[in-house]
MARZANU-968954 format. One line per 3 residues: number of its first residue (from 1); their letters; for each residue y negated, z negated, x of C-alpha. Coordinates in steps of 0.25 Angstrom, whole numbers, plus 5000, padded with zeros to 4 digits. Layout:
NUM) A) Y Z X  ...
This chain:
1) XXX) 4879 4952 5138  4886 4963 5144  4886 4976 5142
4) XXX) 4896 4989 5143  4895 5003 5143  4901 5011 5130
7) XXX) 4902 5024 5122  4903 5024 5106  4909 5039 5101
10) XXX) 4917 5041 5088  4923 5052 5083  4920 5056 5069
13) XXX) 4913 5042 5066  4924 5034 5071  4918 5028 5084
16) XXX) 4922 5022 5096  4916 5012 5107  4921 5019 5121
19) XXX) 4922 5009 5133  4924 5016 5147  4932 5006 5155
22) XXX) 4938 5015 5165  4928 5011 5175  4926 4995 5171
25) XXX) 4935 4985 5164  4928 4982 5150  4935 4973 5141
28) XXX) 4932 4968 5125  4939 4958 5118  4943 4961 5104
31) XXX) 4931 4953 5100  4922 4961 5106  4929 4975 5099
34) XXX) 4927 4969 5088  4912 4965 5088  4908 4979 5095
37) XXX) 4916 4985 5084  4911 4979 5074  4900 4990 5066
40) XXX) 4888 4978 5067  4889 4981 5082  4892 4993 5089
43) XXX) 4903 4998 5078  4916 5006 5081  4929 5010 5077
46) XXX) 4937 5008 5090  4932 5005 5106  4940 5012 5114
49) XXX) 4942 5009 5131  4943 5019 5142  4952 5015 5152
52) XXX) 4953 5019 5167  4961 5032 5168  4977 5032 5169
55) XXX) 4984 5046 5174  4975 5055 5170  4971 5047 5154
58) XXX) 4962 5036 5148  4968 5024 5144  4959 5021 5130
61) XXX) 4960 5007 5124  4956 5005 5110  4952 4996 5101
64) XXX) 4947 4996 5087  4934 4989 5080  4943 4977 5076
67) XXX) 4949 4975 5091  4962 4979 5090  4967 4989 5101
70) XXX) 4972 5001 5094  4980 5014 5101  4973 5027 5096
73) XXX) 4958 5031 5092  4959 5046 5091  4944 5048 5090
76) XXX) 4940 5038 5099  4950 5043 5109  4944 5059 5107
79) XXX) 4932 5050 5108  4934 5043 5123  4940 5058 5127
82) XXX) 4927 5064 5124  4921 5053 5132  4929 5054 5142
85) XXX) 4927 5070 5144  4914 5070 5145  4913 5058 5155
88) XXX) 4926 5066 5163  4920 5079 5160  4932 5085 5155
91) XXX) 4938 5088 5142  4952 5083 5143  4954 5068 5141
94) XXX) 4968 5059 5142  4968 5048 5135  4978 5037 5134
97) XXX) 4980 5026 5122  4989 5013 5123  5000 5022 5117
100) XXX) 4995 5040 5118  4990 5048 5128  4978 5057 5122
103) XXX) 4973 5071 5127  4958 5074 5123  4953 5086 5125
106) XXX) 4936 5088 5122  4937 5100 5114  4922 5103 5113
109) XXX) 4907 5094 5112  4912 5082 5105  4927 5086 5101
112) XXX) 4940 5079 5106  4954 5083 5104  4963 5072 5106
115) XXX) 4980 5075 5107  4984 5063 5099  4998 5065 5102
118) XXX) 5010 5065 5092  5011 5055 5078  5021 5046 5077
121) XXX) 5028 5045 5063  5040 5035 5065  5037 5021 5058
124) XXX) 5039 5013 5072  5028 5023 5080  5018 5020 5069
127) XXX) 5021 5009 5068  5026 5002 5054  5033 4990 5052
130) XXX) 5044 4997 5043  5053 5007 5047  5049 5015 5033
133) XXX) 5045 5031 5033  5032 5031 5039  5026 5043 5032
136) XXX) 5028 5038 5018  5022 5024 5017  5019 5016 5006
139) XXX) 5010 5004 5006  5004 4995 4995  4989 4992 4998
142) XXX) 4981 4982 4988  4992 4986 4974  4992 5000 4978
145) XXX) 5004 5008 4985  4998 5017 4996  5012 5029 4998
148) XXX) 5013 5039 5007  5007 5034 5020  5010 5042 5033
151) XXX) 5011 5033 5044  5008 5039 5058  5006 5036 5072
154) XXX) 4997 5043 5082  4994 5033 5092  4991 5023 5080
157) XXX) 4996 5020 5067  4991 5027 5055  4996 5028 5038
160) XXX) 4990 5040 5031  4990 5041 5017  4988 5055 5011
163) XXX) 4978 5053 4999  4970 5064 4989  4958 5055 4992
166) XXX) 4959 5047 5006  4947 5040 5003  4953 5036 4988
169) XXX) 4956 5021 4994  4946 5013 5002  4950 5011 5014
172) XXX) 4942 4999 5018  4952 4992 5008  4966 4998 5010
175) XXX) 4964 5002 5024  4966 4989 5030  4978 4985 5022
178) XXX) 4986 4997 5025  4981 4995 5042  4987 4982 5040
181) XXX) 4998 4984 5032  5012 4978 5037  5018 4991 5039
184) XXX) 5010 4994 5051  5010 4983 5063  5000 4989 5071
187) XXX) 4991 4992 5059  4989 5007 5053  4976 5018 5052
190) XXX) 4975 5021 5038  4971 5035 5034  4970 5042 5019
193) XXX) 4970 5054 5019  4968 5068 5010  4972 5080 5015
196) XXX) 4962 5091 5011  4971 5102 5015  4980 5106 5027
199) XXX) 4968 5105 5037  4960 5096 5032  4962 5081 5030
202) XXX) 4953 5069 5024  4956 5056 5028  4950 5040 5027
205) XXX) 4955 5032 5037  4955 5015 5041  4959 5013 5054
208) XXX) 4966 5001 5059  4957 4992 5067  4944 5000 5062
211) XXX) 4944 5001 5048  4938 5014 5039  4932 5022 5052
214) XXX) 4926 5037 5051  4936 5045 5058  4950 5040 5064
217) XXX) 4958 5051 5074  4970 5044 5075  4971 5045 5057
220) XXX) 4966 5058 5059  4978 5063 5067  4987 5052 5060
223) XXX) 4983 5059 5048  4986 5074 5052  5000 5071 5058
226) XXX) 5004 5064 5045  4998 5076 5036  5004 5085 5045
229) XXX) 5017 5078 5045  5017 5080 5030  5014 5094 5029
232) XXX) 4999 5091 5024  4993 5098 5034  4992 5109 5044
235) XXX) 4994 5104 5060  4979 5105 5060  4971 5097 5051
238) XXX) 4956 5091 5051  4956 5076 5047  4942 5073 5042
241) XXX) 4936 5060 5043  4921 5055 5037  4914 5061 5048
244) XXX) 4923 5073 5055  4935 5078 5056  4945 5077 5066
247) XXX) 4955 5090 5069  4971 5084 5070  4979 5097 5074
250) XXX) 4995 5092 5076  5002 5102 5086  5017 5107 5085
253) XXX) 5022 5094 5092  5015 5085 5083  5004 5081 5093
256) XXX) 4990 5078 5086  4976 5082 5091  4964 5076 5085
259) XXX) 4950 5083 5089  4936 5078 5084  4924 5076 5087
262) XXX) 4917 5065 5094  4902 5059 5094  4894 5057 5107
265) XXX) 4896 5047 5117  4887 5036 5116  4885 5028 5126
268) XXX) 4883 5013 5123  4881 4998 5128  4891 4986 5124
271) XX) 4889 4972 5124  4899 4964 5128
């Protein structure tokens, strides 16, 4: 059996498999994802490829545990930066997803800004299948009516719900039915959260294609451009997660930057 060179990272407990293909063509069929991903193997939320560069950025692919090809991993993005930094030895990264470009920046050891660019708010940029107001939604999960979800955009799609308790439902049961839900084609992220005061902001997320993970950048900043939207909070606001938090700061022109921690790069073998 072959074997290829990897890196696993993550970013507040929400880890990534990185495979460096700008040098050599490496290729996994969905099949293979999913076995990687599973936990009973190597375990991961999302694998991301990097591609050869293109004008001066990093074309990354990525793909959750489940296969699918998704468009945006905040922290895994922060997380291929950082690698990319130090193997480049500088501190300024572009990176460019199937539909953003992404600045990163290594602000210091082990910390990563990333400009997330502006969120999108109108229901066809989401996207849901109804041309309803998208930041007062209403669903019915298992006999019980969910109101007031805020849907977003920010290089994926996201409904927020602001709760007194974010971790009042489990998610392990509504979560997938709300990601599935008709009203989103292209699935949803799935964030509850409870605003502890204008700075500071719990949240418990299910991400689509992943499931309950420890930390997710994109909801974090899908979080703070719908609470700041809303006047619940202040432009800068620290969205805390299970094992961290992540800094979301919202500039005058509405453009979002995350900035986190990462782990180490580990270096690691993959049989294919």
């Amino acid at each position: 059996m072959a074997s290829i060179n990897a890196y696993k990272m993550d970013g507040l407990g929400n880890d990534f498999i990185i495979i460096d293909r700008r040098k050599n063509s490496i290729n996994l069929t969905k099949e293979k994802i999913i076995e990687l991903g599973n936990r009973t193997n190597i375990g991961f939320d999302q694998i991301i490829f990097i591609e050869k560069e293109e004008e001066n950025s990093f074309p990354i692919k990525i793909f959750n545990s489940d296969g699918g090809e998704i468009s945006a991993c905040g922290n895994g993005s922060r997380c291929v930066a950082y690698l990319l930094g130090k193997n480049l030895n500088t501190k300024r990264i572009k990176l460019k997803t199937s539909n953003r470009i992404l600045n990163a920046k290594i602000v210091k050891d082990f910390h990563v800004e990333l400009a997330m660019d502006k969120p999108l708010f109108n229901f066809e940029d989401i996207p849901i299948s109804k041309e309803i107001n998208p930041g007062n939604v209403s669903l019915n999960i298992n006999k019980k009516t969910f109101d007031g979800g805020i849907c977003v955009n920010v290089g994926n799609p996201h409904i927020i719900f602001f709760v007194k308790d974010c971790f009042e439902h489990d998610l392990k049961v509504i979560g997938p039915k709300i990601e599935n839900h008709d009203l989103f084609p292209e699935k949803t992220n799935v964030t509850f959260a409870q605003v502890i005061d204008k700075k500071n902001i719990t949240v418990n997320v299910w991400e689509r294609g992943a499931g309950l993970t420890k930390a997710c950048g994109t909801a974090a900043c899908a979080t703070a451009a719908a609470a700041f939207k809303n006047k619940l909070i202040n432009n800068e606001v620290d969205i805390k997660f299970k094992e961290g938090f992540l800094n979301i700061k919202i500039d005058k022109s509405s453009n979002i930057f995350m900035t986190g921690p990462v782990s180490d790069i580990k270096s690691i073998k993959i049989d294919i």
